[in-house]
Residue, then its C-alpha position, 0 to 999 in steps of 0.5 A: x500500500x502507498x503511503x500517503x503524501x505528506x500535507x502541509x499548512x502555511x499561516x502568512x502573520x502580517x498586519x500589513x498583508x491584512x491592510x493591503x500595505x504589502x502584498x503576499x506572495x510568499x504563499x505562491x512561492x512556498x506552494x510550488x516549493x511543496x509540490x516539487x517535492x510531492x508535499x500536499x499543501x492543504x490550507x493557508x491562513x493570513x491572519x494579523x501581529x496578535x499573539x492569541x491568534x497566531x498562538x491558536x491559529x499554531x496549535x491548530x494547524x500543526x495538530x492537522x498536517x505533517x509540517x507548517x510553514x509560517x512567514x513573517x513576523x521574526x525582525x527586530x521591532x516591536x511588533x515581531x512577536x511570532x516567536x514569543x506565539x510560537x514559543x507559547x504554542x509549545x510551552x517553552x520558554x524563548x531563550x537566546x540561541x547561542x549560534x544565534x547570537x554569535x551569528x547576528x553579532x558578526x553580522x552587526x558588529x558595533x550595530x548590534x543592539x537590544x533590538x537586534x539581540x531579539x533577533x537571537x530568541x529561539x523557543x527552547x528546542x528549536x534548531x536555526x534555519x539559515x538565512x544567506x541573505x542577512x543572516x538573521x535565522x529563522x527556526x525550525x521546533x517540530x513540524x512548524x518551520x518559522x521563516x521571514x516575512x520579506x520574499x527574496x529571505x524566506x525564499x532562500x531559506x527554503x534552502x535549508x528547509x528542503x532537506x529536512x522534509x518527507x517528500x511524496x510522488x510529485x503530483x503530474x499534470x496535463x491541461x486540455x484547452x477546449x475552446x468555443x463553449x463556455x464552462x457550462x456547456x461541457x461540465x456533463x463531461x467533465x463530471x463523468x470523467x470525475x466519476x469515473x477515477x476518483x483517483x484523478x483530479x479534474x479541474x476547469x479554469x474558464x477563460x474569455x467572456x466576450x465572444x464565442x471566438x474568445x472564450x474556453x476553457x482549461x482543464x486540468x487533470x492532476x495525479x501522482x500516477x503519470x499513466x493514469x494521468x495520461x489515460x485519463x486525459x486521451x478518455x476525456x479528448x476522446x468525450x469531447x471529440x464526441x461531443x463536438x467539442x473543439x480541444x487540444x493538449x497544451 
């Protein structure tokens, strides 16, 4: 019997996500990072700099997927409290890691303040995740991995993160292009097709609303058995062409 995939969860902490002054986009680069590696991303939460909420927003998700993948929230300032939430989700006092401080001395040299020293507090148990863009680590307590906020950061510590997951059979895709009909017209078809492999996922992403010309539809179907994937896909071209349906691989 196959073993499951993995499945992970990611929590975006940001008041400035949440008022629009900043925009994600941290979700789509860990998205694609977890299904490289065969990862099931299940769920994400935005959610703001309060610490009740991160706390049980925390809890949550980590009692439910295999790892969580948390962003923002671990700089120097006063609203950074992901640590202090992640400490208190597990139970364990939020110490400065020595590794930590001795990096972020090095970095700072006669700039290293009491700001900056915060920086170095790791909930006790945790282990650093690098950071080759600034130094300042992120960390890693159980299956909940806490990195930066700032794209271009949290992107390179994925780096030190890949190695430490379980990965899974990477999910396959193929993408029918039907044009001339809008999503309605054919989603009979689709339906049975869906039926007919529960183990295929069938889905539509219509496109164009003006003229006939101009509208269609996308029709993806994922697995992680490439032959299935690509039976199913020859039964659906197969279903349209009966129907009189116009569509192509792409």
């Amino acid at each position: 019997m196959n073993e499951a995939p993995p499945t992970a969860a990611v929590l975006i902490i940001g008041d400035e996500v949440l008022s629009g002054r900043t925009q994600d986009t941290n979700l789509n680069t860990i998205a694609r990072f977890l299904a490289a590696l065969g990862i099931d991303l299940l769920e994400a939460r935005t959610i703001g700099d309060r610490k009740a909420q991160i706390v049980d927003s925390l809890n949550a998700l980590r009692a439910a997927h295999d790892y969580v993948f948390t962003t923002g929230g671990i700089g120097p300032t006063h609203d950074d409290i992901t640590a202090d939430a992640v400490a208190t989700a597990f139970g364990v006092a939020l110490p400065e890691h020595p590794e930590a401080l001795a990096i972020l001395a090095r970095r700072y040299g006669d700039d290293f303040n009491a700001a900056r020293r915060r920086m170095a507090r790791i909930p006790e148990g945790g282990t650093l995740i690098a950071n080759p863009v600034t130094d300042a680590p992120g960390f890693q307590i159980g299956n909940v991995f806490v990195m930066a906020g700032v794209p271009k950061i949290m992107t390179a510590m994925l780096e030190d993160v890949a190695p430490r997951l379980r990965t899974g059979a990477v999910v396959q895709a193929r993408t029918i292009r039907v044009t001339g009909v809008g999503e309605g017209a054919i989603a009979d078809i689709l339906t049975a097709a869906a039926r007919a492999d529960r183990e295929i996922s069938f889905g539509s992403y219509p496109f164009g609303h003006g003229s006939v010309d101009e509208m269609g539809t996308n029709l993806v179907m994922r697995g992680r058995d490439a032959a299935r994937v690509e039976a199913a896909v020859e039964e659906l071209l197969a279903e349209l062409a009966k129907a009189g349906v116009a569509a192509v691989l792409i």
